[in-house]
N, C-alpha and C positions, 0 to 999 in steps of 0.2 A: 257494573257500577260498584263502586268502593264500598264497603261498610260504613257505618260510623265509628265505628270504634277506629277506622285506619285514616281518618279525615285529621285528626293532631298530629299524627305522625306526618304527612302532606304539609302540612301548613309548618310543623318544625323544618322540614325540610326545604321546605321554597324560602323560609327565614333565614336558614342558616346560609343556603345559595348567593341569597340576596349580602347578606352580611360579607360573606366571602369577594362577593363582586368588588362591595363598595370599599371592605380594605384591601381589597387590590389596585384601586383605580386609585387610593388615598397614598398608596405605599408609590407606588407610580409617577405621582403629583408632587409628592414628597421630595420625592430625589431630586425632579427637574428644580423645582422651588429652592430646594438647598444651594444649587447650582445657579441662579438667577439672580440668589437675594444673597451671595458669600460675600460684599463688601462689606454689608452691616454685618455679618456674620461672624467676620474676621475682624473688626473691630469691638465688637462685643466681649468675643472669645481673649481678644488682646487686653483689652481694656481689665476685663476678671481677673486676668493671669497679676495683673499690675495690680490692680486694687489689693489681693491675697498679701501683696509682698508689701505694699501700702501699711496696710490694718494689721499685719503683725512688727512693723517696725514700730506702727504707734501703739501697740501693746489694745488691740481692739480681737472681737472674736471675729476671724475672719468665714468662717460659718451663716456668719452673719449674710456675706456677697450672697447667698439662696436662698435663707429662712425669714428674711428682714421682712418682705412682701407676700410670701406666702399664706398665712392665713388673710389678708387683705385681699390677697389674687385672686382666692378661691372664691370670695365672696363677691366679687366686683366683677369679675369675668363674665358671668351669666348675667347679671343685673344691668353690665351693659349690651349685651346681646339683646336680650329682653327690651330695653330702651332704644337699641337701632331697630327691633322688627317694631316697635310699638310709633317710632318714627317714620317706617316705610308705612304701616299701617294707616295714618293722617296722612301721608301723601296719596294714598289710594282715593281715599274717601273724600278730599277736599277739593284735590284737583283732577284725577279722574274717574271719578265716579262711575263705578262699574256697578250694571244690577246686585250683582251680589259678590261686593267689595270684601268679606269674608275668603267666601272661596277661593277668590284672586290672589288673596296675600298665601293661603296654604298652599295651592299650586305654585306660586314661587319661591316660599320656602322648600317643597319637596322638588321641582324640577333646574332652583337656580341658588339660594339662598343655603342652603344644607349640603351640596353637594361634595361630591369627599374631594374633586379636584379646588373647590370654594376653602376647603377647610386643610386640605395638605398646601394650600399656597399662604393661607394665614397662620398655620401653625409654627412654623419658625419665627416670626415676628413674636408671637405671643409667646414663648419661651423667651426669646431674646432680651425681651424686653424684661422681665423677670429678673432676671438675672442680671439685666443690666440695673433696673434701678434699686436695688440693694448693694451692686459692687459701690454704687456711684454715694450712698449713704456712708458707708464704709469710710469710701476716701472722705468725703463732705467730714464727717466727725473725727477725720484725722487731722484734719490740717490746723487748729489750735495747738495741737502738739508736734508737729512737724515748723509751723512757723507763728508766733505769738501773734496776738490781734496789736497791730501798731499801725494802721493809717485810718483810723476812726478819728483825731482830731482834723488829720488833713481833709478829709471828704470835707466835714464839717464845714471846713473854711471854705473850702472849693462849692460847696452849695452856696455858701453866701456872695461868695466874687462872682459867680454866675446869674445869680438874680440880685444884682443892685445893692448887694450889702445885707438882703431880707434874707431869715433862713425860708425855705419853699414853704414849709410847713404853716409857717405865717401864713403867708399868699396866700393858701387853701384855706386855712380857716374860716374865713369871711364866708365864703363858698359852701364848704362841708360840714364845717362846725357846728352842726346843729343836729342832736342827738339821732333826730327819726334817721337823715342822713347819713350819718357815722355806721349808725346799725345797717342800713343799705349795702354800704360797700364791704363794710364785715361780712357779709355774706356771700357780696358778688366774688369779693377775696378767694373767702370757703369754699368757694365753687369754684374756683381755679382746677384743683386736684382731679373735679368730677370732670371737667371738660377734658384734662391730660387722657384721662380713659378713656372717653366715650371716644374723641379722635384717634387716638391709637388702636383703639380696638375695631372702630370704623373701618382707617387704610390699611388695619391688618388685614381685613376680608375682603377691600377693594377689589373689581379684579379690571374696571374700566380704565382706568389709567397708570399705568406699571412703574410710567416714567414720572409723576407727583408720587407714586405712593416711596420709590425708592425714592428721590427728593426730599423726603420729606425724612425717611429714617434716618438717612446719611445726615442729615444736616439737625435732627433733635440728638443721635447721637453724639457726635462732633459738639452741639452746643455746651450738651451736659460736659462732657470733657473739658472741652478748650477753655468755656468761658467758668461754667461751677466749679471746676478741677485746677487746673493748670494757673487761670486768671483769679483765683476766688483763694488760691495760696501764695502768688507774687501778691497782691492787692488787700492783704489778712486783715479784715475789718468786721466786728460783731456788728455793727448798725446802732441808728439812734436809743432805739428800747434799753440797749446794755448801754449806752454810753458813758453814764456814771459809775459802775462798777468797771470798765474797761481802764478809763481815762484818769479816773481818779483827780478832775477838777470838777470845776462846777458843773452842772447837767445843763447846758441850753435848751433840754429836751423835757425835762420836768414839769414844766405848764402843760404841753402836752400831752405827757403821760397822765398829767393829772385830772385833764380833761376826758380821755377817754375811762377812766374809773369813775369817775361822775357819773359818767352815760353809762356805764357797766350797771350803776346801782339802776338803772331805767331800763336799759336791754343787754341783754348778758353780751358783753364784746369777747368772741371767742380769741381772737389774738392776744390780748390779754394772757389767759390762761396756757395758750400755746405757745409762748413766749418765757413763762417762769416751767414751762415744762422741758423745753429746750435748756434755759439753762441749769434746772437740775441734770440733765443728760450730760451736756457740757462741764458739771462738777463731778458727776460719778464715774464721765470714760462711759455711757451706755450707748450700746444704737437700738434706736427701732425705728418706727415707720415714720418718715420723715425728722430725722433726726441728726444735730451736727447742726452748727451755726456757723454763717457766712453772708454778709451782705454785697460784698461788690463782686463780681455784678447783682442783680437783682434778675436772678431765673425765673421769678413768677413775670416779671417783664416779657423779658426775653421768648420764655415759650408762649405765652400771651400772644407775642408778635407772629411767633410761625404758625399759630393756628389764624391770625390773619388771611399770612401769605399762602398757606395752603386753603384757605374757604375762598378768598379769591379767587383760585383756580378754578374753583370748582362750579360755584352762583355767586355771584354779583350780591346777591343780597345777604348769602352767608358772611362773604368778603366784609359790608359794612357793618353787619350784627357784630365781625368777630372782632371788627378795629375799634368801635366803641368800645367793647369788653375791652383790649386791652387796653386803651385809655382809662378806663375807669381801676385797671391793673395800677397802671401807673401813678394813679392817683392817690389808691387806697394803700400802694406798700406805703408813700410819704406821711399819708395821713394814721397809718394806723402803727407807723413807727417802729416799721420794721425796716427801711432803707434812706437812705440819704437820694435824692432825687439824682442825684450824678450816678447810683447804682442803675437807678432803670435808663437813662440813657445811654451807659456804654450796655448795659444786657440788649436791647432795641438794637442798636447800631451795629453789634458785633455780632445777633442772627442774622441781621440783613446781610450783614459780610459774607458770614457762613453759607447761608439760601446762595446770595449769587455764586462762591464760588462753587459750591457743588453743582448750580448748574450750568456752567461756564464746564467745568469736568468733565461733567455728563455730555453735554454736545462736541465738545471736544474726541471727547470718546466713541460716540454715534457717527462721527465724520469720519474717523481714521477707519471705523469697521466698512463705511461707505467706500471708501477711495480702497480698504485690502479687496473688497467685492469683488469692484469695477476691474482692479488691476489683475484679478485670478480671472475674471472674464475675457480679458485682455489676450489671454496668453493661449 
């Protein structure tokens, strides 16, 4: 029989065992995962290398592509973890109700939910991602000074020749304009940012369907790119909020700016404030966290729409929770006067583009691996 006194040494020891298992089995998972998920990988990686060369042409820290998100990461990281187990946790309890619906969730945190193959398959994403949405801030606050904001009167017009001569913002008024309202979607807005996490950090740790979770990278990276990057520097337009100061004629937009400062003195309207914070950023050349102004296309749209199309995949009823949010997206950039309503439709239109063609690629690619199979069986 052991002493007591040799019973810590025992237990350091089966720790340490255990510890060494689990970074081995994580170091393992790793590799494959590097190897499974290198398209986003390689575009992330490509994407950085450009944004570096980006953000020192426009005279930006480009330091920035890693540190922008970093204290935000560290904080949000667990917090959303915390809020997927605190969601698996309600699903235990509500629908299947097991005597003792505690145990159940720690037994599949320690045998399925923690596991190091669970977390070397999510861990590239989560760095990726890091690192992606700081390079993509970087470019975002370069492109004023790479190409000047000059098609803010055209949208303008183009809002009005698509709705009958009215600007949108009209139309909604009737509807939204009414302060309880306005503060509603101020919020649903704010809450944009928290669903970008909580789904990405979700399909980070996915491990049920390989072929949505890459789906979904490929085509949020690509969006950020093609439509905030590439489309959001042809297309250089600050949106209605700045349009007096861009335009330098009269404001068509000043009734309703002036409306939502009304309602500000009633419920504080955070866009507002994150708005003249923006364009102090865009007066000093600074980045930080979410920082750099662009409206066409309108990315709170756009990514609005692929948390759609990816909760459709997945339940039916997330699918319709996530397409009202993005309606009520699309609603709120017009109404809260941060986009011309032609931004959220071409953002809507141009992930839908992006979603099909990645997965138009992706089966494209599943069949040719099918037909080299058959053909090596062949021989």
């Amino acid at each position: 029989m052991e002493s007591p006194a040799a019973q810590p040494r025992l237990l350091l020891d089966a720790f340490l065992a255990s510890a060494r298992s689990y970074a081995a089995r994580l170091l393992s998972t790793l590799i494959v995962s590097l190897r499974s998920q290198s398209p986003v990988l390689f575009i992330v990686l490509a994407y950085w290398a450009a944004g570096m060369m980006v953000g020192h042409i426009a005279g930006l820290p480009t330091a920035a592509t890693i540190t922008t998100y970093l204290p935000t990461y560290m904080v949000m990281m667990p917090f959303m973890v915390v809020c997927l187990l605190a969601a698996r946790a309600i699903i235990i309890m509500a629908t299947e109700r097991p005597a003792r619906p505690l145990t159940q969730l720690l037994h599949e945190i320690r045998t399925s939910l923690a596991t190091p193959e669970r977390l070397g398959h999510a861990l590239p994403m989560l760095v990726a991602m890091l690192v992606f949405g700081g390079t993509f801030t970087v470019v975002k606050a370069s492109i004023p000074s790479l190409v000047p904001f000059s098609w803010d009167q055209s949208f303008e017009q183009m809002d009005r020749w698509l709705h009958a001569g009215v600007a949108p913002w009209e139309l909604l008024q009737p509807l939204v304009g009414h302060p309880i309202i306005t503060h509603a979607v101020n919020w649903a807005y704010n809450f944009w940012f928290y669903f970008l996490s909580l789904i990405w950090v979700w399909q980070g740790f996915r491990q049920s369907d390989n072929g949505l979770r890459l789906q979904f990278f490929l085509t949020l990276t690509l969006s950020w790119i093609l439509l905030g990057n590439v489309a959001a520097t042809w297309l250089s337009s600050a949106g209605p909020c700045y349009y007096g100061r861009i335009v330098g004629l009269p404001d068509p937009y000043a009734p309703l700016l002036s409306y939502l400062h009304d309602v500000n003195d009633i419920h504080t309207i955070w866009a507002l404030g994150a708005q003249e914070i923006l364009w102090g950023n865009y007066q000093m050349r600074d980045v930080m966290v979410g920082s750099g102004i662009s409206a066409m296309p309108s990315m709170h749209v756009a990514i609005a729409t692929l948390f759609a199309l990816v909760c459709w995949r997945v339940r039916r009823w997330l699918g319709i929770v996530m397409t009202i949010y993005a309606g009520i997206i699309m609603v709120g950039s017009v109404h809260l006067a941060w986009h011309y309503a032609v931004d959220g439709y071409v953002g809507a239109a141009g992930v839908l583009a992006i979603w099909w063609g990645v997965g138009w690629c992706m089966k494209r690619t599943a069949a040719r691996r099918v037909d080299a199979v058959a053909a090596d069986a062949a021989l």
